[in-house]
Every structure is written in structure tokens, then in C-alpha cells.
N, CA, C, O and CB atoms as a CASP TS submission, in Angstrom:
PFRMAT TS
TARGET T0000
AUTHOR 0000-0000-0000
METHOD Language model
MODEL 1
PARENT N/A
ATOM      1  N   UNK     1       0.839  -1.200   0.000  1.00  0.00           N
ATOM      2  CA  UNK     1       0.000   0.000   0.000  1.00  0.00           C
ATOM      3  C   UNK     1       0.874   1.250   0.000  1.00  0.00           C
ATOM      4  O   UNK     1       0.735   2.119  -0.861  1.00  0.00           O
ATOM      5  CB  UNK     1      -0.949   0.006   1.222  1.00  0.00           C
ATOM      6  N   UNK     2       1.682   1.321   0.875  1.00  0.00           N
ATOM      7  CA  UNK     2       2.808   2.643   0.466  1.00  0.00           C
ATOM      8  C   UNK     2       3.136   2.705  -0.688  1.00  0.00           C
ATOM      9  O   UNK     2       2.944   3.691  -1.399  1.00  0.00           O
ATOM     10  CB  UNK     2       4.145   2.681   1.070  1.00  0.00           C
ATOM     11  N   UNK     3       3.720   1.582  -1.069  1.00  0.00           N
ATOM     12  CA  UNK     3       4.336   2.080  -2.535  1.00  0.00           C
ATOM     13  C   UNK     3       3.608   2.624  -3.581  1.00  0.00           C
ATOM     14  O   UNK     3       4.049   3.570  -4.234  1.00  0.00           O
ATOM     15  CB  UNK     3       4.918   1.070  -3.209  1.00  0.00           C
ATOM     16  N   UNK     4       2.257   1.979  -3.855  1.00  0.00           N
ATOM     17  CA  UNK     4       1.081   2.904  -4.427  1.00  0.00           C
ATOM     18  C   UNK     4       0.543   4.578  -3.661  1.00  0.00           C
ATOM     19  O   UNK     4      -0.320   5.270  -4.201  1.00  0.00           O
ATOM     20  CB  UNK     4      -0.268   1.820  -4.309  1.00  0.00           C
ATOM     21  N   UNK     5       1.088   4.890  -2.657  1.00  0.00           N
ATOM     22  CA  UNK     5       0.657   5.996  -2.275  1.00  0.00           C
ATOM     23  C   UNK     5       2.144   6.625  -2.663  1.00  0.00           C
ATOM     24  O   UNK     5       2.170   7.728  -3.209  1.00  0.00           O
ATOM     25  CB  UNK     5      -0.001   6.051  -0.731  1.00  0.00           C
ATOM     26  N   UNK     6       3.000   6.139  -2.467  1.00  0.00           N
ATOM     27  CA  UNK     6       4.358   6.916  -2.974  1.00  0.00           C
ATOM     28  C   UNK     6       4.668   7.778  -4.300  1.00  0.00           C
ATOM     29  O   UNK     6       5.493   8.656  -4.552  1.00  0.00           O
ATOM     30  CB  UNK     6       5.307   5.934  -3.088  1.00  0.00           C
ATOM     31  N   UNK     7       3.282   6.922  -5.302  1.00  0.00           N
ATOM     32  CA  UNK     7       3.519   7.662  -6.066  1.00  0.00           C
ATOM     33  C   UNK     7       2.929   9.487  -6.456  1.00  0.00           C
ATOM     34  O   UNK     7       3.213  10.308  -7.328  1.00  0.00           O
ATOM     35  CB  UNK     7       3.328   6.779  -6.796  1.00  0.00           C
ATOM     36  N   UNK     8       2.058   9.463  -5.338  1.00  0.00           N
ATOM     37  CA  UNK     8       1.466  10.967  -5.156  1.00  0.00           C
ATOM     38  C   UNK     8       0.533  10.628  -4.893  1.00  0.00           C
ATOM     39  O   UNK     8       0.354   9.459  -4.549  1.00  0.00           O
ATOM     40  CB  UNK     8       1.368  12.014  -6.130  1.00  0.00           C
ATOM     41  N   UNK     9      -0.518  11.602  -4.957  1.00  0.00           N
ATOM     42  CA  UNK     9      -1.776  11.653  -4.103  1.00  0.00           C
ATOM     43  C   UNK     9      -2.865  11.431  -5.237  1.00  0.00           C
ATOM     44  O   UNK     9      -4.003  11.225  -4.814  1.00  0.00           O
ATOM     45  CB  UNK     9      -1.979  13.176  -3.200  1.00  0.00           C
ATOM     46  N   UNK    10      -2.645  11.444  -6.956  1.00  0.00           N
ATOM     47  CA  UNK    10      -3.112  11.059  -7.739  1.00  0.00           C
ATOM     48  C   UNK    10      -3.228   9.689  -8.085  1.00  0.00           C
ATOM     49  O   UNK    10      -4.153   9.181  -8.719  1.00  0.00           O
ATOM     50  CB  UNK    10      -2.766  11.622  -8.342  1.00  0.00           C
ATOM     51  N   UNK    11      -2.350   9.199  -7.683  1.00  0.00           N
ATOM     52  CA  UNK    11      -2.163   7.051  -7.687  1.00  0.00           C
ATOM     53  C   UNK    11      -3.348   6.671  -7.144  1.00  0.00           C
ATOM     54  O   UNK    11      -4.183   6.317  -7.977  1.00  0.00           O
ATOM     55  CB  UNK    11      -0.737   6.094  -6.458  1.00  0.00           C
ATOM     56  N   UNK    12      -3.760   6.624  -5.728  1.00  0.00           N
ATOM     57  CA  UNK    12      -4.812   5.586  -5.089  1.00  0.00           C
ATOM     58  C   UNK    12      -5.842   5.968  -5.812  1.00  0.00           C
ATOM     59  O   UNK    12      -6.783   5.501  -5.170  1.00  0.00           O
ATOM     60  CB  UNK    12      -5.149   5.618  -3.477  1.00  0.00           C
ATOM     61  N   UNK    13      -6.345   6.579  -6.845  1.00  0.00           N
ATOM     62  CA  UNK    13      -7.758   7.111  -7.243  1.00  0.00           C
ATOM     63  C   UNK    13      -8.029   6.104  -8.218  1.00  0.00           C
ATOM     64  O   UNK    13      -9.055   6.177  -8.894  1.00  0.00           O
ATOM     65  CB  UNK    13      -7.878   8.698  -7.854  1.00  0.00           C
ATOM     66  N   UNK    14      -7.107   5.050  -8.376  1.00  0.00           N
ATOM     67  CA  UNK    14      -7.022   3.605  -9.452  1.00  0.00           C
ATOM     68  C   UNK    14      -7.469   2.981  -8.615  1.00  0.00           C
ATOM     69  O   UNK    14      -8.189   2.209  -9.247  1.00  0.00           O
ATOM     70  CB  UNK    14      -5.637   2.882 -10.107  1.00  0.00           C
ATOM     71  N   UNK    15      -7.630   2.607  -7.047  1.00  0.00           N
ATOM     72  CA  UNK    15      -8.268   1.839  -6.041  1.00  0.00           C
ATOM     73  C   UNK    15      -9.369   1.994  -5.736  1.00  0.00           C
ATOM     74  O   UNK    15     -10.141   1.193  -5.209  1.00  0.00           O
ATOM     75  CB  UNK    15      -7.807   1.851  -5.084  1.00  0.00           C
ATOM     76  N   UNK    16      -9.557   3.245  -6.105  1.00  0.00           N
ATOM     77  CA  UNK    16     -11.211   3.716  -5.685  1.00  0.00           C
ATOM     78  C   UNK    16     -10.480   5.007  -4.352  1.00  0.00           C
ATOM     79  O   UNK    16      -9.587   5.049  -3.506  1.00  0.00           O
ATOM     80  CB  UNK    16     -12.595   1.820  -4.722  1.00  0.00           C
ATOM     81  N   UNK    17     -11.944   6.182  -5.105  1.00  0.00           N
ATOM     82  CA  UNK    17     -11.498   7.361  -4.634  1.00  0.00           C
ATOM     83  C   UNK    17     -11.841   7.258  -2.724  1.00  0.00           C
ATOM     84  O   UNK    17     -11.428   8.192  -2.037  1.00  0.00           O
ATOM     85  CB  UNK    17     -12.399   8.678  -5.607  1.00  0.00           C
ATOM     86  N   UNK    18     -12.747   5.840  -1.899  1.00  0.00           N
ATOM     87  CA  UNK    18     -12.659   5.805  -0.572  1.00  0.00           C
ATOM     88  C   UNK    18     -11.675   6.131  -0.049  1.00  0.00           C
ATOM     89  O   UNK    18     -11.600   7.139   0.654  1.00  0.00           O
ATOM     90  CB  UNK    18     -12.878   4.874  -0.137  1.00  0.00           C
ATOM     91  N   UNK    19     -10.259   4.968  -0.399  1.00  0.00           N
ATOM     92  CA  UNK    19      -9.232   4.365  -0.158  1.00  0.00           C
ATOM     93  C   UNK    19      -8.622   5.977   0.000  1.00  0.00           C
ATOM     94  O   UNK    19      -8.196   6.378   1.083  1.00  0.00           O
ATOM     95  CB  UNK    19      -8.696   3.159  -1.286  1.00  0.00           C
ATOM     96  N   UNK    20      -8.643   6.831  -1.226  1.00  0.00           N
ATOM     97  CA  UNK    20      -7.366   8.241  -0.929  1.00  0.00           C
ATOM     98  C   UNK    20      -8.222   8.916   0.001  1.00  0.00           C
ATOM     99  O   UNK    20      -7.549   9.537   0.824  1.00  0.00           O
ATOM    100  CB  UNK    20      -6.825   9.518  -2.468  1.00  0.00           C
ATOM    101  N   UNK    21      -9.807   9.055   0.223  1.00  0.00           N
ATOM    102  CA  UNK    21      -9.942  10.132   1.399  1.00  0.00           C
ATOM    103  C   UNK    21     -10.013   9.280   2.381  1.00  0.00           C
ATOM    104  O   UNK    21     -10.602   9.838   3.307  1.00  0.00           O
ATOM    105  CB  UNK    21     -11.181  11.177   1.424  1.00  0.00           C
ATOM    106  N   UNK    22      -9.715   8.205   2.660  1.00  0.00           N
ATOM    107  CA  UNK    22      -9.884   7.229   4.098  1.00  0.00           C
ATOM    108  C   UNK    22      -8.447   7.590   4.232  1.00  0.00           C
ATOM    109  O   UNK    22      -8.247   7.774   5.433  1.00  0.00           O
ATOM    110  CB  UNK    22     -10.379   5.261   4.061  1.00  0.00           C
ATOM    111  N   UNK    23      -7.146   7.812   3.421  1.00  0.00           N
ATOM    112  CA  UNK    23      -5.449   7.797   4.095  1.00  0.00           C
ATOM    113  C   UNK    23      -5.688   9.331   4.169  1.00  0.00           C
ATOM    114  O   UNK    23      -5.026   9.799   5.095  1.00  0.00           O
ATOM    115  CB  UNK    23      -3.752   7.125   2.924  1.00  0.00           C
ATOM    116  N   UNK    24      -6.595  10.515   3.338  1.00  0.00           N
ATOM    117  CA  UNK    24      -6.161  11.648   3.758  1.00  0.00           C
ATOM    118  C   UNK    24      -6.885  12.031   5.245  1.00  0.00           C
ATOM    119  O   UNK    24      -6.417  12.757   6.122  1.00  0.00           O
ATOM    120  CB  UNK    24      -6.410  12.638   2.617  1.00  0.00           C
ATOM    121  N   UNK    25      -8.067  11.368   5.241  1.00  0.00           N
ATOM    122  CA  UNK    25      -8.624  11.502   6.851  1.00  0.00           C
ATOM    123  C   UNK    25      -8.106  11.197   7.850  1.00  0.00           C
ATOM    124  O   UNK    25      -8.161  11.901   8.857  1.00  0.00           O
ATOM    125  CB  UNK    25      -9.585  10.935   7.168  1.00  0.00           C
ATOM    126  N   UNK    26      -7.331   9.790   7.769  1.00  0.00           N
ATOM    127  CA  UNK    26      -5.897   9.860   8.623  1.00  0.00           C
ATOM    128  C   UNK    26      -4.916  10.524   8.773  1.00  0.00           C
ATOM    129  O   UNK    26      -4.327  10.227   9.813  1.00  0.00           O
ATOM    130  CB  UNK    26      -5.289   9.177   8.511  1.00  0.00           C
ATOM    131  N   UNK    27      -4.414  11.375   8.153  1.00  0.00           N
ATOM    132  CA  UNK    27      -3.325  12.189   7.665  1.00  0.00           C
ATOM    133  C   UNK    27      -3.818  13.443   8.666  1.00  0.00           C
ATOM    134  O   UNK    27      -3.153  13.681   9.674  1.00  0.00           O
ATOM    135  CB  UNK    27      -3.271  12.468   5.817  1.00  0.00           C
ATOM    136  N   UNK    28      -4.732  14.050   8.423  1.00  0.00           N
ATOM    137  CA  UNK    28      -5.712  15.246   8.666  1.00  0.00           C
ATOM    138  C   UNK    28      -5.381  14.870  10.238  1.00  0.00           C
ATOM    139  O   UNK    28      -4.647  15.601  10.904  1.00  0.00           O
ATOM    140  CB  UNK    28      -7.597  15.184   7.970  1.00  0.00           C
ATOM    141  N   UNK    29      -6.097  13.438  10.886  1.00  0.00           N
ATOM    142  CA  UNK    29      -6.241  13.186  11.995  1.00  0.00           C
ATOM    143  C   UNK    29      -5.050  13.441  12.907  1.00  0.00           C
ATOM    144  O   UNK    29      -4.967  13.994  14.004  1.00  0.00           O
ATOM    145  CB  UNK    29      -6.668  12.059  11.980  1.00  0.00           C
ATOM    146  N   UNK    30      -3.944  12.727  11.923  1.00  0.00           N
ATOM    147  CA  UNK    30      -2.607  13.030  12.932  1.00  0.00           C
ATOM    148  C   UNK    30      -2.054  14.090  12.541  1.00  0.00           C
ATOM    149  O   UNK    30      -0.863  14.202  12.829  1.00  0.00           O
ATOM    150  CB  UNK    30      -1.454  12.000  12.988  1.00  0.00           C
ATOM    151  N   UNK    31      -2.575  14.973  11.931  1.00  0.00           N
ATOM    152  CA  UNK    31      -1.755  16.308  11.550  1.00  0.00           C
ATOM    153  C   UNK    31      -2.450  17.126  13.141  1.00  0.00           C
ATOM    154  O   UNK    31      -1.942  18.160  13.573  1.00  0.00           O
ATOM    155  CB  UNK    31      -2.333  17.230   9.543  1.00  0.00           C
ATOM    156  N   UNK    32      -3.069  16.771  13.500  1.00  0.00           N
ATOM    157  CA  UNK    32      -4.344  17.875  14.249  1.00  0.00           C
ATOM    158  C   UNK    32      -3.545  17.546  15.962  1.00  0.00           C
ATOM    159  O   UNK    32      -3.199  18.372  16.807  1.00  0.00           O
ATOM    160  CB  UNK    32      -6.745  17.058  14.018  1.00  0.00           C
ATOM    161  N   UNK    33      -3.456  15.991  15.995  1.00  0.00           N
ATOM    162  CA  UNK    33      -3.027  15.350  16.911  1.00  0.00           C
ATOM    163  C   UNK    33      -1.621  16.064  17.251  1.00  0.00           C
ATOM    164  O   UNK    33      -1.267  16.555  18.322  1.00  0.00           O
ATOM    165  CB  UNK    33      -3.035  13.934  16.543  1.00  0.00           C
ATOM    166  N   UNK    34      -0.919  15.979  16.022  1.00  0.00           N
ATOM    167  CA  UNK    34       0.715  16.686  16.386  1.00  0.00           C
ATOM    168  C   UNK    34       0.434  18.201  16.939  1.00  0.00           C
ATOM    169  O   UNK    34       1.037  18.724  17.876  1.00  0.00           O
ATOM    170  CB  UNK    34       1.890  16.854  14.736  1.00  0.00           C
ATOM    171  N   UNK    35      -0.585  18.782  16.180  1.00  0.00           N
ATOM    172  CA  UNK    35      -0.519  20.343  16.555  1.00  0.00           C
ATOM    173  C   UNK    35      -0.744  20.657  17.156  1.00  0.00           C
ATOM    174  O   UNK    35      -0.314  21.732  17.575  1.00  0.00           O
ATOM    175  CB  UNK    35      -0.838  21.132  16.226  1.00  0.00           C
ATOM    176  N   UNK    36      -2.247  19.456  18.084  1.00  0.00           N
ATOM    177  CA  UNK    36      -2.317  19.639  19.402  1.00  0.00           C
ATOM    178  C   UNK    36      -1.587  19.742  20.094  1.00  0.00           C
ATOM    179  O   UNK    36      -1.473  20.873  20.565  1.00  0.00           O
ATOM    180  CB  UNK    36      -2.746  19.098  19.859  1.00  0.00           C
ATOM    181  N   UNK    37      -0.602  18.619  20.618  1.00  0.00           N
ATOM    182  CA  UNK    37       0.768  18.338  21.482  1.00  0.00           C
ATOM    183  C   UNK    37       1.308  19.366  21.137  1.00  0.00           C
ATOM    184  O   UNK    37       1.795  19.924  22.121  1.00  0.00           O
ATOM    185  CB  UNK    37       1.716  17.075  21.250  1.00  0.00           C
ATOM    186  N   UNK    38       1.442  19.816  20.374  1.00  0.00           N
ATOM    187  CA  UNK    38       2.947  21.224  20.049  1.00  0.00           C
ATOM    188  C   UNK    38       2.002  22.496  20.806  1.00  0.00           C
ATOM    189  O   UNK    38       2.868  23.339  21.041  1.00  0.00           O
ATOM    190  CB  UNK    38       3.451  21.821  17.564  1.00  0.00           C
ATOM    191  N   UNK    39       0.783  23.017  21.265  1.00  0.00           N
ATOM    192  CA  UNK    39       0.356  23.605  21.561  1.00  0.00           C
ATOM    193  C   UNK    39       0.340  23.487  23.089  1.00  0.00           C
ATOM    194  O   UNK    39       0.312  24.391  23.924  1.00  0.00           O
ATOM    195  CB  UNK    39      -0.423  23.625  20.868  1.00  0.00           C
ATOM    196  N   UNK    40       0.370  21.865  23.295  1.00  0.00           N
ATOM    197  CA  UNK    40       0.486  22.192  24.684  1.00  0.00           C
ATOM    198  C   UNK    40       1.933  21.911  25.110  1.00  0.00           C
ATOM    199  O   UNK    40       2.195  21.815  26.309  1.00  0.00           O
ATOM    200  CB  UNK    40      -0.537  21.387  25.536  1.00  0.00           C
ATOM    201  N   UNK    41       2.819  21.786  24.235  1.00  0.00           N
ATOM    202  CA  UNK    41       4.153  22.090  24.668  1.00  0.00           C
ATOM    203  C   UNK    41       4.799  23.910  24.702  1.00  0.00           C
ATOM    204  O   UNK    41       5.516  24.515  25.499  1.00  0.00           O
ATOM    205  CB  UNK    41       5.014  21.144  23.596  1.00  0.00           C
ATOM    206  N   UNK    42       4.233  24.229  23.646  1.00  0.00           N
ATOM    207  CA  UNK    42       4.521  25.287  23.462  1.00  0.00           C
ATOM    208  C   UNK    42       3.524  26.726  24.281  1.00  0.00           C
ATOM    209  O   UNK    42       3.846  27.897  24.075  1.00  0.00           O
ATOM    210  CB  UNK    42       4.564  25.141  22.057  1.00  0.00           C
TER
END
């Protein structure tokens, strides 16, 4: 599965367009998660 996402964010849309907003909703999730923590570090 990485290696098909490696190739950009245009690749998984050959799997079906779920699959790229199910890894970008994860992405989103831990982007929010990190910024949280950096907020309460900072």
C-alpha cells in the first residue's frame, strides 16, 4: 500500500477514490493530533 501511495496523491484514485480520502482523513487526523501536542508544549 505505500508504494502505491508513494507515487502521489493522484495514484490511489485507481483503487477507488474511498481508499485516498480514508489515508487523507488519517493524515488530517494526525496532523491535528501533532498540533495539538505542540500547543500544549509550546
Amino acid at each position: 500500500m505505500s508504494d502505491s501511495y508513494r507515487g502521489g496523491p493522484f495514484r490511489p484514485l485507481d483503487m477507488g477514490e474511498t481508499f485516498y480520502f480514508k489515508q487523507l482523513s488519517n493524515f488530517k487526523a494526525c496532523f491535528f493530533k501533532i498540533e495539538r501536542a505542540c500547543h500544549v508544549l509550546y
